[in-house]
C-alpha positions as CSV (number, residue, x, y, z in Angstrom):
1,X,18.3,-21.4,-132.7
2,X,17.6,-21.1,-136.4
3,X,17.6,-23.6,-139.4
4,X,18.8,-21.9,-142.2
5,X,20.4,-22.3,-146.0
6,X,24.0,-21.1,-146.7
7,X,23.5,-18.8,-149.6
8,X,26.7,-17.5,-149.7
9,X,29.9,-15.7,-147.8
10,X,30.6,-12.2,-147.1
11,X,33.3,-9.8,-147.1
12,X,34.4,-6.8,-145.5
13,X,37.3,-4.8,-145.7
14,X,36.5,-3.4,-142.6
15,X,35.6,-6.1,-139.6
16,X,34.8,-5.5,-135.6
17,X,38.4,-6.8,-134.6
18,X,36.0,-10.0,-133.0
19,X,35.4,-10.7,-136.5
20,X,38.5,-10.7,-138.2
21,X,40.3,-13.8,-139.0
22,X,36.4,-15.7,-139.3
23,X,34.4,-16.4,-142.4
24,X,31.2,-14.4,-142.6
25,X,28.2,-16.6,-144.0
26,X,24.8,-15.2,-145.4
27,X,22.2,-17.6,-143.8
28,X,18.9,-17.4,-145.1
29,X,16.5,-18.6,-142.5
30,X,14.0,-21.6,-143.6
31,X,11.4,-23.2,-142.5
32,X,11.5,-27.4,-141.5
33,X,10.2,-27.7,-145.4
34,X,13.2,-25.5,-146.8
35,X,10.8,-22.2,-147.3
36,X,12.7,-19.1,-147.0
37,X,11.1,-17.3,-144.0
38,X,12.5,-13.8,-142.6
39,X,15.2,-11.9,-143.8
40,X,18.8,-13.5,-144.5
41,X,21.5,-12.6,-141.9
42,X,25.0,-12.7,-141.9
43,X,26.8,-15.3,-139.5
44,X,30.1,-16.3,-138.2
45,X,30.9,-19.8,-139.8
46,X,33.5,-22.0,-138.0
47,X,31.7,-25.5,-140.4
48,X,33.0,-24.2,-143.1
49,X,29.3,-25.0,-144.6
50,X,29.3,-25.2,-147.8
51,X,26.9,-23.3,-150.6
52,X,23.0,-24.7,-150.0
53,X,24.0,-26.4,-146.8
54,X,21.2,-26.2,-144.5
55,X,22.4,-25.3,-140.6
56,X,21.6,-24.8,-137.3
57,X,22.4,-20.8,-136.6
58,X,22.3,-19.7,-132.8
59,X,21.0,-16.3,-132.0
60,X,22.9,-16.4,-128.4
61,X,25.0,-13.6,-128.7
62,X,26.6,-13.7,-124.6
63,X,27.8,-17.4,-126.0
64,X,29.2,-16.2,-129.6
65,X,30.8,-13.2,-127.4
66,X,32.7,-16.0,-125.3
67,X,33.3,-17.9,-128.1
68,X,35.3,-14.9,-129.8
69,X,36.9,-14.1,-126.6
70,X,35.3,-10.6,-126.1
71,X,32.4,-9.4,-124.4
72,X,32.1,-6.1,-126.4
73,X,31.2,-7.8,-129.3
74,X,28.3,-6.7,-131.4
75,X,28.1,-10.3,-133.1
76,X,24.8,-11.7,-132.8
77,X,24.7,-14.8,-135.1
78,X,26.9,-18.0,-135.2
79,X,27.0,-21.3,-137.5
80,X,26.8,-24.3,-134.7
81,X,25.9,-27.1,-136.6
82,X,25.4,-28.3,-139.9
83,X,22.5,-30.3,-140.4
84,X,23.2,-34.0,-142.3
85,X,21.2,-34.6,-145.2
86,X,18.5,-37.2,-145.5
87,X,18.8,-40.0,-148.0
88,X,15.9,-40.8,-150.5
């Protein structure tokens, strides 16, 4: 599992067919302070998180295989959660 900020979508004109039909989001992994650490990744998003969302992104890809109903899959990445904002 990763906490990570939604930094935007991506497209493709050409998907894995266990892709198509999901939104691609570019998650960029942070820290528990909000520091980008690593690289940013693209995920499947089912939230619908919006732009700066922070969210939980799961690295399992045997579960994000199920999940798109096919175990030849090369998805890796997948947008469980999104994580509420704290109040000041």
């Amino acid at each position: 599992m990763l906490l990570a900020r939604i930094d935007g979508s991506a497209t493709a004109t050409i998907r894995h067919p266990s892709a198509k039909g999901w939104r691609l989001a570019i998650c960029q992994p942070i820290d528990e302070d909000g520091n980008d650490v690593k690289t940013p990744i693209i995920a499947l998003d089912d939230t619908n998180a919006a732009l700066h969302q922070t969210v939980v992104v799961s690295s399992d890809g045997d579960t994000l295989r199920k999940w798109v109903h096919d175990p030849q899959s090369p998805l890796r990445y997948m947008v469980t959660h999104i994580v509420d904002e704290e109040e000041s």
